[in-house]
C-alpha positions as CSV (number, residue, x, y, z in Angstrom):
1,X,0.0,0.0,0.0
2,X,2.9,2.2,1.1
3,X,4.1,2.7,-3.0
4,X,0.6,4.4,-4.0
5,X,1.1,8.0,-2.8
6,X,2.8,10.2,-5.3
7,X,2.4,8.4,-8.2
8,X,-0.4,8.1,-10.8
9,X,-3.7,5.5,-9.7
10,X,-5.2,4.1,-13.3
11,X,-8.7,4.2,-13.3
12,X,-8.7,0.4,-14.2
13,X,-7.1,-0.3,-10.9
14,X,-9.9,1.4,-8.9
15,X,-12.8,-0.5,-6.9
16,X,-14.7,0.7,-4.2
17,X,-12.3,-2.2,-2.3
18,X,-9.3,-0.4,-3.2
19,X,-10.6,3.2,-2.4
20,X,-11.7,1.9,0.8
21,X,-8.2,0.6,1.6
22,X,-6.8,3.7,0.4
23,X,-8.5,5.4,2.7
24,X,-7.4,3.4,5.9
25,X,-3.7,3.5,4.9
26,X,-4.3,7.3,4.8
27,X,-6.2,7.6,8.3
28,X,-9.5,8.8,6.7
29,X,-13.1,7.9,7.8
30,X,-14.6,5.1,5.5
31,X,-17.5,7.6,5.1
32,X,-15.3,9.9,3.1
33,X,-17.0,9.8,-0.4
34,X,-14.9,10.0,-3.6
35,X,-17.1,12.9,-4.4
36,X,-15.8,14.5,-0.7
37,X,-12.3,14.3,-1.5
38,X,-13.0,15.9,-5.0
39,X,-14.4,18.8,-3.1
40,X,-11.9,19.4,-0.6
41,X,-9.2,18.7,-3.1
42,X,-10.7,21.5,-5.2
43,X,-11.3,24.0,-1.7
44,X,-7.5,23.1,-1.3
45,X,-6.6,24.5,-4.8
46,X,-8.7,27.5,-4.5
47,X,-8.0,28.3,-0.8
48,X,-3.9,28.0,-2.1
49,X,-4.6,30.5,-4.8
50,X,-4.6,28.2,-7.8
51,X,-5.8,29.9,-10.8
52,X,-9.7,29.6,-11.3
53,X,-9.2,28.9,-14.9
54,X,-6.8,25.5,-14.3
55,X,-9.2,24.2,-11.5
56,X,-12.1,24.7,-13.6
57,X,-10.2,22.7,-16.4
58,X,-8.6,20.2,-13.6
59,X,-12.7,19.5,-12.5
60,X,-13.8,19.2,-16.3
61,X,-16.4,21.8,-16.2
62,X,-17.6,22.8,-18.9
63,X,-17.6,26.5,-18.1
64,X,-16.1,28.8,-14.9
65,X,-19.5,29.8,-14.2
66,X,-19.9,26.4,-13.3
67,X,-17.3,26.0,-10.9
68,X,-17.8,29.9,-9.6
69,X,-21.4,28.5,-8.7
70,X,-20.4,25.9,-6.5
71,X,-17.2,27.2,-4.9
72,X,-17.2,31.2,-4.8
73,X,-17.5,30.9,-1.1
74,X,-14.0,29.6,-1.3
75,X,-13.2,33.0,-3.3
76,X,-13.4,36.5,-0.9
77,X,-12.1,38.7,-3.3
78,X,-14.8,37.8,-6.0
């Protein structure tokens, strides 16, 4: 488990097994949705001052206003 971090997970490879073991080895609740740590991931990028633009590409939104509308909250000076 120990040579997953850091390097790239293959979609393939994924079960809901495997992201439940993931989360164990990294000390989070087994309640943790995939769809939670796509959110915090994307508060983490805004809250560091990532570029709007490249999160809204990273998420695959089809537009900013789309990702404006969900995480503007995040965003103070907007």
């Amino acid at each position: 488990m120990g040579g997953t971090f850091g390097k790239c997970y293959y979609p393939k490879h994924f079960s809901p097994k495997k992201y439940k073991d993931l989360l164990k080895a990294a000390g989070i609740d087994k309640s943790f949705t995939f769809y939670d740590l796509r959110h915090t991931h994307t508060s983490l990028l805004l809250l560091d001052g990532i570029n709007l633009k490249i999160v809204q590409e990273r998420l695959g939104h089809a537009s900013i206003e789309m990702t404006l509308d969900t995480y503007s909250h995040l965003l103070p000076d907007i």
